[in-house]
N, C-alpha and C positions, 0 to 999 in steps of 0.2 A: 597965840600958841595953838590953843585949839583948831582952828580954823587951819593954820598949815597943816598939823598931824589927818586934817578930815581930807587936802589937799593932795598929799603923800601918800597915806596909805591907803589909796581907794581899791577896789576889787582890780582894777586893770593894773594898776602898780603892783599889788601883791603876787597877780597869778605872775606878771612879769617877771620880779625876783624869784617867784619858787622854782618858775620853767630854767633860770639861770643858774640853778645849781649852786649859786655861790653861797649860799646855808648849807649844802652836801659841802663842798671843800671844808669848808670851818669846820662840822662836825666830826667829818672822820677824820680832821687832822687832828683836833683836841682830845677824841676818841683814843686814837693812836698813842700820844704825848702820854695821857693819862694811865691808861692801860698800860703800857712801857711800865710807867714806875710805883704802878701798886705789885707787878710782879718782881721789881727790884730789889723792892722792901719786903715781899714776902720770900721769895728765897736767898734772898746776900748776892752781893756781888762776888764772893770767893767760889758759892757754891754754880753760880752761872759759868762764871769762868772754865769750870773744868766742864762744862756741857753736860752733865749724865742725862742721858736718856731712856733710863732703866722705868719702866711702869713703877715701881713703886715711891719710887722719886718726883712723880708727876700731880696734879688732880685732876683726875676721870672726870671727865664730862658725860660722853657716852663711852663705854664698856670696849675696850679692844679694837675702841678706832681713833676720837677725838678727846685729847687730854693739853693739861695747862703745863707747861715747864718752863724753865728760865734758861736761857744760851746768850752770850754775848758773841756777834758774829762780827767779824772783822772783814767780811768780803763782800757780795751784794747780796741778791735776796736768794733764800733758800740756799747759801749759805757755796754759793758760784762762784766763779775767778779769782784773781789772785789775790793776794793779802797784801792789796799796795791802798793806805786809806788817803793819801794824795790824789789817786787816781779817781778814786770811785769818789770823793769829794766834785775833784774837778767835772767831771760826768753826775754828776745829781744836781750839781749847781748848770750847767748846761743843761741838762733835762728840763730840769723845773724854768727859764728862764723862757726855752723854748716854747713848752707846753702854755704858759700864762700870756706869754705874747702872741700863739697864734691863737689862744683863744676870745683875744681882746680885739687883734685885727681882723679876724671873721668871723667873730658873733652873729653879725647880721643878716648870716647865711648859714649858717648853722643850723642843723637840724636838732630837734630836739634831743636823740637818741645818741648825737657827736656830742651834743653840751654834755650830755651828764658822763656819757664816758670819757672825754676833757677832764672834767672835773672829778672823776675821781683820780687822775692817771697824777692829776696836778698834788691835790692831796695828799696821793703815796710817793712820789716823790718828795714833798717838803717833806713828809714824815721823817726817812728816812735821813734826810740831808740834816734836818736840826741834829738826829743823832751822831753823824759823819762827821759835822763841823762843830760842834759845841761839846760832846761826851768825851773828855781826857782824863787821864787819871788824879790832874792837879784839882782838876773842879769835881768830879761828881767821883772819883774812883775808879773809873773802868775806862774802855776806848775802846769805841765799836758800838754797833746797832744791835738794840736790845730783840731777840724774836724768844716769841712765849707760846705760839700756837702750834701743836705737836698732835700728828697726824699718820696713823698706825696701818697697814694694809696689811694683816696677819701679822706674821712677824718682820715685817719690814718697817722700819721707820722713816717719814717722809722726812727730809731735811726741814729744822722748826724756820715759821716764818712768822711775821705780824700782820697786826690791820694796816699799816701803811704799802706791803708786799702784797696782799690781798686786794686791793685797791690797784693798784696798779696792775694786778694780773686780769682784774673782772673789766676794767675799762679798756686794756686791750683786748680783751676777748669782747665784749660788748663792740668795739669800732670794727672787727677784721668780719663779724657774723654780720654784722649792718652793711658793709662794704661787699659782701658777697650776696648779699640778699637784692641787693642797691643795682649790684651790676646787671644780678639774674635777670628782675624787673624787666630794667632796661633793654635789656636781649629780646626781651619778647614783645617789648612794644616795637623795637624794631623791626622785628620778625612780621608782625601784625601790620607794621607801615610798609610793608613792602624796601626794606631798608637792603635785604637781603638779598641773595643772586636766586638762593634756594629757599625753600622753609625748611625749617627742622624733618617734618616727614619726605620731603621731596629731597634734600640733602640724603637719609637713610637710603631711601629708593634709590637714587642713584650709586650708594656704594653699595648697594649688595646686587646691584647690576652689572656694575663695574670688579665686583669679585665674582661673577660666575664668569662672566666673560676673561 
């Protein structure tokens, strides 16, 4: 037994699973689950339902901007499109189905910076979907995706959302800034290779020749 565990978890296997993210999915998915239901239990399910989002109803975090409350949201995240929980089922279970399968058939090309934003995208999805598919009022009392995290811009209130919403907001933004950073790169090693007709200065040059003219 020894001897496999020295096998297993050598330095090259460990960095291997941390770079994989897949301790990030498990954590912020139980993050999630867990969080959901110590605020279920601290404010009721009757008083979520009606949503208040009055400041004094909440718990301040910081002061006039980031507070704790309870809402049970019946639509997607930050609390969007229609009020059909068939649909948005059908769409979380296709999300997540997608997201785990290309992350399993192109791993091996995968950049570091796609794994983890993968893996959270994957994470806030199942979040969400366990509460879609499993929260009805026969089993737990309510019906709908619990969100607790409420967020103040003066007096405006941002629609409340969770760590599973969170998660899936920071992994697509994490993939679309790598994806333009990725292509920029790319543009100027072209540019550099002679890929191009003009260079970027020789391109200028020519249109502001081409507008005097």
């Amino acid at each position: 037994m020894k001897e496999f565990f020295k096998k297993v978890f050598t330095k090259e296997n460990m960095k291997k699973f941390f770079l994989s993210f897949i301790w990030l999915m498990v954590l912020v998915f139980a993050l999630d689950i867990m969080s959901k239901w110590l605020v279920v239990n601290h404010f009721g399910v009757e008083a979520m339902q009606m949503g208040s989002r009055e400041k004094e109803d909440l718990i301040t975090i910081i002061p006039n901007f980031l507070y704790i409350g309870g809402s049970i949201n019946p639509k997607m995240a930050f609390s969007l499109g229609p009020d059909s929980r068939a649909f948005f089922i059908a769409v979380s279970v296709v999300l997540s189905i997608a997201l785990i399968g290309f992350y399993i058939w192109k791993y091996k090309k995968l950049t570091t910076v796609e794994r983890l934003a993968i893996a959270l995208m994957i994470s806030g999805a199942l979040g969400n979907l366990i509460d879609r598919a499993f929260y009805w009022p026969s089993t737990v009392g309510f019906s709908g995706v619990v969100d607790w995290i409420q967020v103040f811009f003066g007096d405006y209130a941002f629609p409340m959302f969770n760590l599973a919403d969170s998660a899936l907001v920071v992994g697509v933004a994490i993939l679309l800034v790598y994806v333009i950073i990725d292509s920029i790169k790319d543009g100027i090693k072209a540019s550099k290779e002679g890929q191009y007709k003009y260079s970027p200065k020789e391109l200028k040059e020519a249109n502001e020749t081409k507008n005097e003219e």
